[in-house]
C-alpha positions in Angstrom: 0.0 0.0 0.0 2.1 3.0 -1.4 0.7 6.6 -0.8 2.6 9.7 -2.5 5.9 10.3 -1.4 9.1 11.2 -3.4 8.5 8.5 -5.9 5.5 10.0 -6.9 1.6 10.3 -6.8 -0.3 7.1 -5.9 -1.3 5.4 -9.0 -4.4 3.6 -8.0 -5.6 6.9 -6.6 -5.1 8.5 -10.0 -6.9 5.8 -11.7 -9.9 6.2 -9.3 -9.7 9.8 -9.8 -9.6 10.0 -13.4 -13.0 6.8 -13.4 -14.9 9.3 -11.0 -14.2 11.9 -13.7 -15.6 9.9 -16.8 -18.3 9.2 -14.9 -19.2 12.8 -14.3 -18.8 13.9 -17.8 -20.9 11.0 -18.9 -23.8 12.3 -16.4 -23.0 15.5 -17.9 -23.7 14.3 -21.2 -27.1 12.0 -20.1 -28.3 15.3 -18.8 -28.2 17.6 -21.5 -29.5 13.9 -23.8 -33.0 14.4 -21.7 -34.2 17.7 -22.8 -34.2 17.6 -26.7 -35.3 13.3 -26.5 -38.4 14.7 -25.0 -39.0 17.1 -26.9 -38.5 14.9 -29.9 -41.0 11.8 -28.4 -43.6 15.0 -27.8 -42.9 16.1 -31.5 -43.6 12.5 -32.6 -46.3 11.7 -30.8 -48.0 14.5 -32.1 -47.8 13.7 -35.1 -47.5 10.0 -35.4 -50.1 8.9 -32.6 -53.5 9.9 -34.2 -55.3 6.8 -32.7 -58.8 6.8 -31.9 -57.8 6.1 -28.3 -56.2 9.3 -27.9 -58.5 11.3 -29.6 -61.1 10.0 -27.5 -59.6 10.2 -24.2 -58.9 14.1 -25.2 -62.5 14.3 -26.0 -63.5 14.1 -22.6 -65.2 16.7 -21.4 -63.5 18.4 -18.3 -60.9 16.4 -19.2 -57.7 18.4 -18.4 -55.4 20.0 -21.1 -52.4 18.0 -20.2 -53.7 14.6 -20.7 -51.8 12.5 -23.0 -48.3 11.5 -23.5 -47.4 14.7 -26.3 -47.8 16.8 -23.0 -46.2 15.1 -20.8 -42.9 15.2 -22.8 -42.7 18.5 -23.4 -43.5 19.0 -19.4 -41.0 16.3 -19.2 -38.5 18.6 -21.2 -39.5 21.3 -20.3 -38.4 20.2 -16.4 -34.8 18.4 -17.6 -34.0 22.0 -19.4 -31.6 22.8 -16.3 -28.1 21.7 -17.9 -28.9 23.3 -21.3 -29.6 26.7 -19.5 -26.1 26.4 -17.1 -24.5 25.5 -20.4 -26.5 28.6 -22.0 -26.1 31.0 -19.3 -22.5 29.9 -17.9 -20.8 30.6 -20.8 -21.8 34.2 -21.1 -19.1 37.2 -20.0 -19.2 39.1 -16.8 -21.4 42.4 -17.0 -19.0 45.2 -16.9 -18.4 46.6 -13.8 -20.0 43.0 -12.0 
């Protein structure tokens, strides 16, 4: 069991480190993935998913407006749209004078 010393840095510790940082850049990745996959599986279910079951369970009256599964994925998006705005609204320069 070697720590760091003169030889140099602990190698399994570097391993571990650089796994641990794969992994967050692949979570990264799987959360700015969510937003536009909803919002494409709402776009296609609009326009794809014209069954009679759908168009009747919309018919309902007092039904509510965000019955169906088009809805929910663009509420679904709409929610996971957190890492696109960071990415968005990170990047953008310092006001002057901030």
């Amino acid at each position: 069991m070697s720590r760091a010393g003169p030889d140099g840095p602990d190698l399994r510790a570097t391993g571990l480190e650089s796994r641990q940082a794969t992994a967050l850049r692949a979570a990264d990745w799987l959360g700015l993935a969510a937003t536009p996959t909803f919002a494409l599986m709402a776009l296609l279910t609009c326009v794809l998913d014209a069954s009679a079951p759908a168009m009747l369970c919309s018919a309902v009256p007092g039904g509510s407006a965000l019955s169906g599964m088009a809805p929910m994925y663009a509420l679904m998006s709409a929610f996971h749209a957190a890492p696109w705005l960071k990415l968005l609204f990170g990047r953008l320069p310092a006001a002057p004078g901030a």
